[in-house]
C-alpha positions in Angstrom: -6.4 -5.4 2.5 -6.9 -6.0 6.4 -6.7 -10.0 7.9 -9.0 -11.0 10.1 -6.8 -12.5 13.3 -8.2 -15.8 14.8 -7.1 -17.3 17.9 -4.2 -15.1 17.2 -3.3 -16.3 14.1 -3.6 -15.1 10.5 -5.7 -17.0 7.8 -2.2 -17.5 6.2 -1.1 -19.0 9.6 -3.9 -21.4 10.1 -3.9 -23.4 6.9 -0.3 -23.8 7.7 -1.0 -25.2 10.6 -4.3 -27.4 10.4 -3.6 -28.6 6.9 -1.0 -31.2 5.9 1.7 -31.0 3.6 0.4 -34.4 1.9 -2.9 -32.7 1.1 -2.0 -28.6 0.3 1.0 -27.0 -0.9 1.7 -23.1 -0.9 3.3 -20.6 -3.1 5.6 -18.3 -1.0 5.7 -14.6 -2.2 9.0 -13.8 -0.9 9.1 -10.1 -1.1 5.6 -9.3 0.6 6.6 -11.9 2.7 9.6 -10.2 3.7 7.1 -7.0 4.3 4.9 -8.4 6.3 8.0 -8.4 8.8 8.2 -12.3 8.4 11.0 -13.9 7.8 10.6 -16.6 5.0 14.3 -18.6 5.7 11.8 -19.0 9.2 9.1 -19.9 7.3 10.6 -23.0 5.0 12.4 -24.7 8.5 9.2 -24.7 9.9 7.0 -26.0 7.3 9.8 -27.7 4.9 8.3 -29.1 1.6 5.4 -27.0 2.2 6.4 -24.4 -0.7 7.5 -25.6 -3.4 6.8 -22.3 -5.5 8.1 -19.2 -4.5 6.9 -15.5 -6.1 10.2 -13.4 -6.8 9.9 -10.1 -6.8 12.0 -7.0 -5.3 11.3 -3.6 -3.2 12.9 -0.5 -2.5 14.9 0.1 1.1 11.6 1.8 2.3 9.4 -1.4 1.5 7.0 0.9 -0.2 7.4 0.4 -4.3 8.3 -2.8 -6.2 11.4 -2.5 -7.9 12.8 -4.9 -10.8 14.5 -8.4 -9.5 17.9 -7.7 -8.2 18.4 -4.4 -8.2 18.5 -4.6 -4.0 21.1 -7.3 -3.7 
Protein backbone atom coordinates (compact mmCIF):
# COMPACT_ATOMS: atom_id res chain seq x y z
CA UNK A 1 0.00 0.00 0.00
CA UNK A 2 1.51 3.48 -1.27
CA UNK A 3 0.39 7.06 0.80
CA UNK A 4 -0.47 9.70 -0.93
CA UNK A 5 1.95 12.73 0.56
CA UNK A 6 0.16 16.20 1.02
CA UNK A 7 1.81 19.33 1.70
CA UNK A 8 4.47 16.95 2.66
CA UNK A 9 2.81 15.16 5.10
CA UNK A 10 1.26 11.61 5.37
CA UNK A 11 -2.51 11.07 5.86
CA UNK A 12 -1.36 9.56 9.24
CA UNK A 13 0.46 12.90 9.83
CA UNK A 14 -2.37 15.22 9.13
CA UNK A 15 -5.10 13.90 11.33
CA UNK A 16 -2.41 14.27 13.92
CA UNK A 17 -2.02 17.40 13.36
CA UNK A 18 -5.48 19.16 12.36
CA UNK A 19 -7.47 17.08 14.75
CA UNK A 20 -7.62 17.48 18.60
CA UNK A 21 -6.96 15.11 21.11
CA UNK A 22 -10.47 16.04 22.82
CA UNK A 23 -12.23 14.90 19.65
CA UNK A 24 -9.95 11.72 18.05
CA UNK A 25 -7.81 9.31 19.62
CA UNK A 26 -5.39 6.82 17.79
CA UNK A 27 -4.19 3.29 18.10
CA UNK A 28 -0.26 3.17 17.68
CA UNK A 29 1.01 -0.02 15.92
CA UNK A 30 4.24 -0.04 17.35
CA UNK A 31 6.07 -2.46 15.25
CA UNK A 32 5.04 -1.04 11.69
CA UNK A 33 5.61 2.04 13.33
CA UNK A 34 9.01 1.31 14.10
CA UNK A 35 9.28 0.13 10.16
CA UNK A 36 8.17 2.93 8.71
CA UNK A 37 11.57 4.42 10.16
CA UNK A 38 9.49 6.45 12.79
CA UNK A 39 10.27 6.51 16.01
CA UNK A 40 7.15 5.97 18.26
CA UNK A 41 8.99 7.20 21.92
CA UNK A 42 9.01 10.56 19.25
CA UNK A 43 5.71 10.05 18.45
CA UNK A 44 3.90 9.83 22.23
CA UNK A 45 6.10 13.41 23.38
CA UNK A 46 4.76 14.94 20.62
CA UNK A 47 1.17 14.04 20.70
CA UNK A 48 0.83 12.81 24.54
CA UNK A 49 -2.56 11.36 25.36
CA UNK A 50 -3.11 10.99 21.83
CA UNK A 51 -2.74 6.97 21.90
CA UNK A 52 -4.05 5.42 24.36
CA UNK A 53 -3.95 1.90 22.50
CA UNK A 54 -0.97 0.63 21.24
CA UNK A 55 -0.80 -2.66 18.59
CA UNK A 56 2.15 -5.04 19.90
CA UNK A 57 3.60 -6.97 17.67
CA UNK A 58 7.36 -8.08 16.85
CA UNK A 59 9.76 -8.37 13.51
CA UNK A 60 12.76 -9.96 12.56
CA UNK A 61 16.37 -7.92 12.40
CA UNK A 62 15.70 -7.45 8.62
CA UNK A 63 12.10 -5.79 9.31
CA UNK A 64 10.72 -8.12 6.69
CA UNK A 65 8.59 -11.03 8.61
CA UNK A 66 6.54 -10.70 11.86
CA UNK A 67 7.84 -12.70 14.47
CA UNK A 68 6.06 -13.75 17.89
CA UNK A 69 6.15 -10.89 20.84
CA UNK A 70 9.47 -10.85 22.46
CA UNK A 71 11.45 -12.93 20.79
CA UNK A 72 13.68 -9.63 19.59
CA UNK A 73 14.21 -8.16 23.01
Amino acid sequence: MEFKVIERETPYHLFLKKTSTDNMKMELDLCWVTKAGVDPVELFKQHPGRFPLWRVKDIDKDMTELQPVGTHC
